[in-house]
Each structure stands twice: as C-alpha cells, then as structure tokens.
TORVEX-493193 format. One record per residue (C-alpha): x, y, z; residue in one letter. Coordinates in Angstrom, 3 decimals, m for minus. Each point is the difference from the previous one (the first is absolute). Example, Ala and Ser with C-alpha at 12.3 -4.5 7.8 and 13.67 -1.06 7.14 Angstrom:
2
ATOM         X         Y         Z  nuke
ATOM    12.300    m4.500     7.800     A
ATOM     1.370     3.440    m0.660     S
end
This chain:
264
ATOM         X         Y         Z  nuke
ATOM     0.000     0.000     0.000     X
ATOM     1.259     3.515    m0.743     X
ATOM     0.494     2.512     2.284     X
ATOM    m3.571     1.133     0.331     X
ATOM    m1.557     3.257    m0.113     X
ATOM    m2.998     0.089     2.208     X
ATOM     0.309    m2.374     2.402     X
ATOM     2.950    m1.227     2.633     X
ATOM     0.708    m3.675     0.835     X
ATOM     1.758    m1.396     2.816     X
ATOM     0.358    m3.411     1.554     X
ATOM     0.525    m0.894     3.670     X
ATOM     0.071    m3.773     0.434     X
ATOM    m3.594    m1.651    m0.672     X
ATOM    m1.375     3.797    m0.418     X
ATOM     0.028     1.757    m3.332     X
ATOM    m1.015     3.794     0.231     X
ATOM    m1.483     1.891    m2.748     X
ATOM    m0.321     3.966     0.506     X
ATOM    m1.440     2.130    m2.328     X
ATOM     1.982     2.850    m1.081     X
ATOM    m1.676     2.813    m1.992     X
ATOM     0.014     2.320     2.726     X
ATOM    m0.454     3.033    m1.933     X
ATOM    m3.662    m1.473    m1.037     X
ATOM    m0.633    m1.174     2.933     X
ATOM     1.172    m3.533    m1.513     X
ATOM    m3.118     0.039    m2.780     X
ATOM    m0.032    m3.153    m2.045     X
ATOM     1.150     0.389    m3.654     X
ATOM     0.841    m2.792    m2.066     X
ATOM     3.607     0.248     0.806     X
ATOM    m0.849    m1.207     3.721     X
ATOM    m2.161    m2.588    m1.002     X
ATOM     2.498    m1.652    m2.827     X
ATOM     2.753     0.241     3.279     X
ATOM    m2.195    m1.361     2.752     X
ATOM    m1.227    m3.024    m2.062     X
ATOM     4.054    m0.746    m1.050     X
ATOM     0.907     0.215     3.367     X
ATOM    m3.057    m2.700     1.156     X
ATOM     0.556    m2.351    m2.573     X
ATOM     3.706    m0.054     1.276     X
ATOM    m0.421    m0.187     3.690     X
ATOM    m2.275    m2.658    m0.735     X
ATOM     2.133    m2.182    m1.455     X
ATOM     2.590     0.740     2.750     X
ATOM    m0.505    m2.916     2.698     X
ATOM     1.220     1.619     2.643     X
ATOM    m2.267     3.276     0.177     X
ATOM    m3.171    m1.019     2.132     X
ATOM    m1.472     3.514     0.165     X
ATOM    m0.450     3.268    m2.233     X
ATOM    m0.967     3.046     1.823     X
ATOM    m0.822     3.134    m2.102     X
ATOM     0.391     3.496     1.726     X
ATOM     1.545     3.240    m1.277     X
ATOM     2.809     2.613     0.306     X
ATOM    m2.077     2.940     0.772     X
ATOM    m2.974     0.927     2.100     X
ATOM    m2.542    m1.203    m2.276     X
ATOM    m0.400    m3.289    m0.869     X
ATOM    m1.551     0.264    m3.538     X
ATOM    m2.160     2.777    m1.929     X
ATOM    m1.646    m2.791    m1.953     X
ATOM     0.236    m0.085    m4.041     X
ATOM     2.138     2.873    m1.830     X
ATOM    m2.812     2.209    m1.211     X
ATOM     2.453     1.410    m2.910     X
ATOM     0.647    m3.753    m0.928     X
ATOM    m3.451    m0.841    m0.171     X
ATOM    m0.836     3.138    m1.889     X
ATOM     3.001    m0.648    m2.434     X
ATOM    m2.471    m3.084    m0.804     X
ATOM    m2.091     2.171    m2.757     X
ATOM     3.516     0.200    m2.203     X
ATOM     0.290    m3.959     0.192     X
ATOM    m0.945    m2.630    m2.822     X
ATOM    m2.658    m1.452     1.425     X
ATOM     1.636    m3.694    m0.128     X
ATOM     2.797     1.763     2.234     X
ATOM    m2.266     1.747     2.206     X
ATOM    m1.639    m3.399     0.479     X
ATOM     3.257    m2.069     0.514     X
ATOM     1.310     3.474     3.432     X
ATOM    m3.561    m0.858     1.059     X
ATOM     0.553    m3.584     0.044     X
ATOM     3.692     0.534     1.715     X
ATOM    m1.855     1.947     2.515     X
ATOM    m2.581    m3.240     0.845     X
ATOM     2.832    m1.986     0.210     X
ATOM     1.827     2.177     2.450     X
ATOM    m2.421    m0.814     2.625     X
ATOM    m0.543    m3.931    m0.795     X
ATOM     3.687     0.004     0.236     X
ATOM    m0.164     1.168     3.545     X
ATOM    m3.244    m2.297     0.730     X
ATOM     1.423    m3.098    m1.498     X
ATOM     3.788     0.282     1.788     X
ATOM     1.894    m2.486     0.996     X
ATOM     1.435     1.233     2.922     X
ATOM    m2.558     1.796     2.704     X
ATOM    m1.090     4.362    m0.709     X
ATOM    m0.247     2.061     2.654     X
ATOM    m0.221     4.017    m1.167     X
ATOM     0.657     2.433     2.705     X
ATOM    m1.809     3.166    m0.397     X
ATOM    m0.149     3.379     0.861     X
ATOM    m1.408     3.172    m1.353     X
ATOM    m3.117    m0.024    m1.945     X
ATOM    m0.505    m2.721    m2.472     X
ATOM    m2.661     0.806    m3.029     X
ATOM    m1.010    m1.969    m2.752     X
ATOM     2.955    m2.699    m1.701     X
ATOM     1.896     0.247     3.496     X
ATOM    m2.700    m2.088     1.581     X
ATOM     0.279    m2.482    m2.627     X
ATOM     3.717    m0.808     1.647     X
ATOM    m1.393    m0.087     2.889     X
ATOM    m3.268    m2.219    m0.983     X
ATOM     2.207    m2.394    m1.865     X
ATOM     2.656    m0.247     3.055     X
ATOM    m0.304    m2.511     2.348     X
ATOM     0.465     2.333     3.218     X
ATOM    m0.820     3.530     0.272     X
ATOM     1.574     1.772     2.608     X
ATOM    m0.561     3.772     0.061     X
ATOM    m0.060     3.075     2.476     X
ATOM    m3.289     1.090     1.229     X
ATOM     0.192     3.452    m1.628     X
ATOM    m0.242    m2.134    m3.120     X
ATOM    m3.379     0.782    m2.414     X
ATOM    m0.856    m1.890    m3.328     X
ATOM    m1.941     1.419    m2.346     X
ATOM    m1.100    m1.081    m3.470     X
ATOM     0.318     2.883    m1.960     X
ATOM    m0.418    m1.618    m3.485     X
ATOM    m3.846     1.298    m0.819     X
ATOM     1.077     3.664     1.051     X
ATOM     2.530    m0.311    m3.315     X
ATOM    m2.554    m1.828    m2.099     X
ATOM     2.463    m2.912     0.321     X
ATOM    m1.264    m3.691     1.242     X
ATOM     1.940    m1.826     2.842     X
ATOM    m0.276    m3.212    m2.518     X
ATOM     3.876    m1.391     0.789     X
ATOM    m0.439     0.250     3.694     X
ATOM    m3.816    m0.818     0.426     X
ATOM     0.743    m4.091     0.215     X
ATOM     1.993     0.416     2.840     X
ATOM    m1.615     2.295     2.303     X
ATOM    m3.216    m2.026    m0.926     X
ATOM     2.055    m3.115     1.696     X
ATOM     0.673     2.038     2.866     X
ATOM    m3.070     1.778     0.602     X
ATOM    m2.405    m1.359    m2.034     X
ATOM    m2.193     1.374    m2.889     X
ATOM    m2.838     2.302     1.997     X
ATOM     2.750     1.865     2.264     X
ATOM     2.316     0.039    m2.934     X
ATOM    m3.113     1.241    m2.218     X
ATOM    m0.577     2.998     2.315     X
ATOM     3.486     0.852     1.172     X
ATOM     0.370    m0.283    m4.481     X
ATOM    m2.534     2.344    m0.311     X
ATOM     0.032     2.676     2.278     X
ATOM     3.702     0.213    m0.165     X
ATOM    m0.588     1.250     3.793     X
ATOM     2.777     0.206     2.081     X
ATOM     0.608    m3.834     1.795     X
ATOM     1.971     0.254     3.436     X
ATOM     2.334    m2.771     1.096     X
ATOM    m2.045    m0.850     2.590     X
ATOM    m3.327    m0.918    m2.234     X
ATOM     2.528    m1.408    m2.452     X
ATOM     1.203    m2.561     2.704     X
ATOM    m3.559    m1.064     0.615     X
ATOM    m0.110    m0.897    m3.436     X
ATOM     3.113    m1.888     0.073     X
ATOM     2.005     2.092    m2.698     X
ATOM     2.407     1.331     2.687     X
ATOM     0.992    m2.400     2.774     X
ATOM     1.760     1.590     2.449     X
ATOM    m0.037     3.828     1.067     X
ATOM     2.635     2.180     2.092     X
ATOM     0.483     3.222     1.364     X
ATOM     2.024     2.154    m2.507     X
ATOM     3.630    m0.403     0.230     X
ATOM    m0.355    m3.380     1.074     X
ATOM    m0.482    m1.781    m3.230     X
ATOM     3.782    m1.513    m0.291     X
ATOM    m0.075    m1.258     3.171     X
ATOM    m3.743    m2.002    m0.318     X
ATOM     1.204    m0.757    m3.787     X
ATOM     2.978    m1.768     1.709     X
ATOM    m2.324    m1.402     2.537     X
ATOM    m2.261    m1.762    m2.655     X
ATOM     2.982    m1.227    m1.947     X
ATOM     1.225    m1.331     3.180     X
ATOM    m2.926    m2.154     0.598     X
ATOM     0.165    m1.536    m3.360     X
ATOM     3.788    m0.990    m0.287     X
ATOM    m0.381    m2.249     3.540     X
ATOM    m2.586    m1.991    m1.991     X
ATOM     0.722    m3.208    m2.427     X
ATOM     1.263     1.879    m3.128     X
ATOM    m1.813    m3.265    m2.114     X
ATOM    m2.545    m0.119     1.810     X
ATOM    m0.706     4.333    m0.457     X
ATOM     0.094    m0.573    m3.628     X
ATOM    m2.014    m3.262    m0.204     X
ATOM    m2.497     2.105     1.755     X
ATOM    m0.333     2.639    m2.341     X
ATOM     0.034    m2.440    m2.684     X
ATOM    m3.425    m1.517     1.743     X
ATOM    m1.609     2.828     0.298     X
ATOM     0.513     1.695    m3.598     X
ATOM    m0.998    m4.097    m0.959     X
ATOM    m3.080     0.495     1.896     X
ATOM    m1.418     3.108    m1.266     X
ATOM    m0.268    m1.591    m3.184     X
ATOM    m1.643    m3.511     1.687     X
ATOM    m3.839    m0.566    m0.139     X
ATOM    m0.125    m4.036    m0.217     X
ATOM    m0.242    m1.402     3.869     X
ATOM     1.762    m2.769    m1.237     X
ATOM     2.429     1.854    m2.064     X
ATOM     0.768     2.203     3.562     X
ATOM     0.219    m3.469     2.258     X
ATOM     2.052    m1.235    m2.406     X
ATOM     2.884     2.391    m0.384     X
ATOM    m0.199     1.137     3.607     X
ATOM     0.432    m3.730     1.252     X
ATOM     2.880     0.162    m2.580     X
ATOM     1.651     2.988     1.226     X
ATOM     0.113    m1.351     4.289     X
ATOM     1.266    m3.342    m1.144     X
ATOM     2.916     1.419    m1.862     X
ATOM     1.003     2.903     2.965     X
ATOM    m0.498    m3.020     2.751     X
ATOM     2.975    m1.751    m1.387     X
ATOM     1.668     2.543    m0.985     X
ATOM     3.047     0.706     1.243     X
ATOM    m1.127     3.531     1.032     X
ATOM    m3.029    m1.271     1.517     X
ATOM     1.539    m3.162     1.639     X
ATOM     2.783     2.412     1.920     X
ATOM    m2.840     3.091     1.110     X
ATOM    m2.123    m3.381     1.278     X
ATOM     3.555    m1.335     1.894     X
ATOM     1.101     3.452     0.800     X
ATOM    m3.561     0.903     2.234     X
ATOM    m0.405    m3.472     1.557     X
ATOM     3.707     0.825     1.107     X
ATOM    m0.886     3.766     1.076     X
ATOM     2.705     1.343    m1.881     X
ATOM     0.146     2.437    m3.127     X
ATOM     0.312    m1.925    m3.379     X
ATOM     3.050     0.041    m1.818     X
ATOM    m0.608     2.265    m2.526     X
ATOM    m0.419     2.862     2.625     X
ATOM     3.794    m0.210     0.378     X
ATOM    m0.122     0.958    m3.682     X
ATOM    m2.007     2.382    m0.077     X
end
C-alpha cells in the first residue's frame, strides 16, 4: 500500500488502528478515503496476527460524513463512472461489516450522514456523550442509500425510517438504545474506554471471537430451523475440541488464565 493520503495506519500487536486524516474537512469522505480504507482492510485481513481494527481520527472530529464537493463533482461524471464511485462507496461499508478481524470506531464530535454508516457497519461503537448523529441526506436532496442497510441492522427499519426522514438531530444516548453506539463516555475519556473495550476482547479465545462473528453474520441470513440446528450444532462441536476451546475449558476448571492471555 502507498503512503496514503487521507487516512493513518498503525499496528500495535493484535490491534490495527485506522485514523482518519482530512482534518481540514473535518475528515469528509471523498473517494480518495474510501479507495485507502478498503486497501488497508483487505490487507489487515489477510494478516493473521491482527485480531482487532479500531477506527478513530487525528483531530477533534471524527468524520463530517461524505465530501459534498465530491458528490457534487458527480454531475461531470459518465454515468457508468458515476455508477462504478457509487458502488466503491457501498462497498466501503460492507468492507467494514464483513471484516475479518473485530470493528470498533471510536467517536467524537458530531457524526452526520455517511459517518454513521462506519459506525453502523462497525462492530463496536464507542463514542463520547457530546456525540449527535444526524442524517442530513434529505436536507441536500441526496438519499442515505449506501448506509441505509446497516443502520437498518442496527436499529431497525421504523427508527431508521424516522431518524432517515427527519434528519433530526440523534443524541448518543437515544442512539445507544437503539444499539448503533455501544458504549458512551464523558468527553476526554474516549481513549481510555476505547482501550477498555479492546481490553476485554483480546483476554477472550481469538478463534473462538472470530468463529463468533462468523455465526452471527451466518445467521442473519438463516430462516430454515433445521438449516440453523444444523450449522449451530456444527459450529460447538468443532470449538469443543478445539484446541482453543479444550485449553479455556482446562484453564477455568484449573482457576487460572488461559494461555493465550500470556500472549496477549
């Protein structure tokens, strides 16, 4: 990957950090961003070692949402190109939501429109409690289209319908109730819960994290009782003999800390 533009990558053992870096527009998504944070996914993904990617920024503000002068730029387009940055902009967000490794965005500042796809298509949300969504897409004559799949996941479709089309202002608080934040902190307190969370998911069964995640994107998708008891059934059998799964069994009966906490 070349040195990018928008964003900044660093890795810290199992933790791979992605900050956003367009200060000067208050880190707005442009096409540039998206092309960099999908490279950067599809190789931390393949990297065995990296168990979680957290997404935060290097300024105040977390993210502005979509680059108004690259969406407007859109009327100069062919519309087979327009089509194909529209299509890079959907996949963006299915990147995050079908990741490997666990997403946790930490968030601060206010977060309008294609910001709250990240955060809809992250695993974990942590953010400050100053923090206020808002979908401002209808005020622009624009349609929240890319991000509407995820935040329907999260919230469902008759909060996601409203908060859609009022574009009124969402506070972390209601957003939490809703499930598209997760945790909320006092301002200037975000690294320290973000650490907190990340914490918590290193001491458990790296395997076992993923094989988790695995069921429950499997099961979204699952209507067939059968179908369910069948690959569930699959999916204990293999973790109780596996080797993960044999040592966290060995390593409570023995009230000690498994083995891979001294990796960690």
């Amino acid at each position: 990957m070349d040195k990018p533009e928008s964003i900044k990558l660093s890795i810290q053992g199992a933790v791979a950090t992605i900050s956003l870096d367009r200060p000067r527009v208050r880190n707005a998504i442009n096409l540039s961003m998206i092309r960099e944070i999908s490279t950067a996914l599809s190789q931390l993904n393949t990297d065995k070692r990296i168990r979680l990617i957290v997404f935060n920024s290097t300024s105040g503000h977390f993210c502005s949402g979509a680059d108004l002068q690259w969406m407007q730029s859109g009327i100069e387009l062919p519309e087979d190109q327009l089509r194909n940055e529209s299509r890079e902009l959907a996949g963006l967000f299915r990147h995050i939501w079908e990741s490997r490794a666990i997403t946790i965005c930490s968030v601060k500042g206010p977060a309008p429109g294609g910001a709250i796809g990240l955060l809809a298509a992250s695993d974990f949300v942590v953010a400050e409690s100053s923090v206020v969504l808002s979908f401002s897409e209808l005020k622009l004559g624009l349609v929240p289209s890319t991000i509407a799949p995820y935040v329907v996941r999260k919230a469902g479709i008759s909060r996601a319908s409203e908060w859609m089309m009022t574009g009124r202002p969402i506070k972390a608080v209601e957003a939490k109730d809703t499930g598209l934040i997760h945790r909320i902190c006092d301002e200037g307190a975000l690294e320290e819960n973000t650490e907190m969370l990340i914490g918590e998911l290193l001491s458990k069964g790296k395997d076992a994290l993923f094989g988790l995640k695995q069921v429950l994107r499997q099961l979204e998708h699952m209507k067939d009782p059968d179908e369910i008891d069948n690959y569930t059934s699959r999916s204990i059998a293999d973790f109780r003999k596996s080797a993960e799964g044999q040592e966290g069994m060995k390593a409570f009966l023995e009230k000690r800390l498994p083995r891979w906490n001294e990796k960690s």
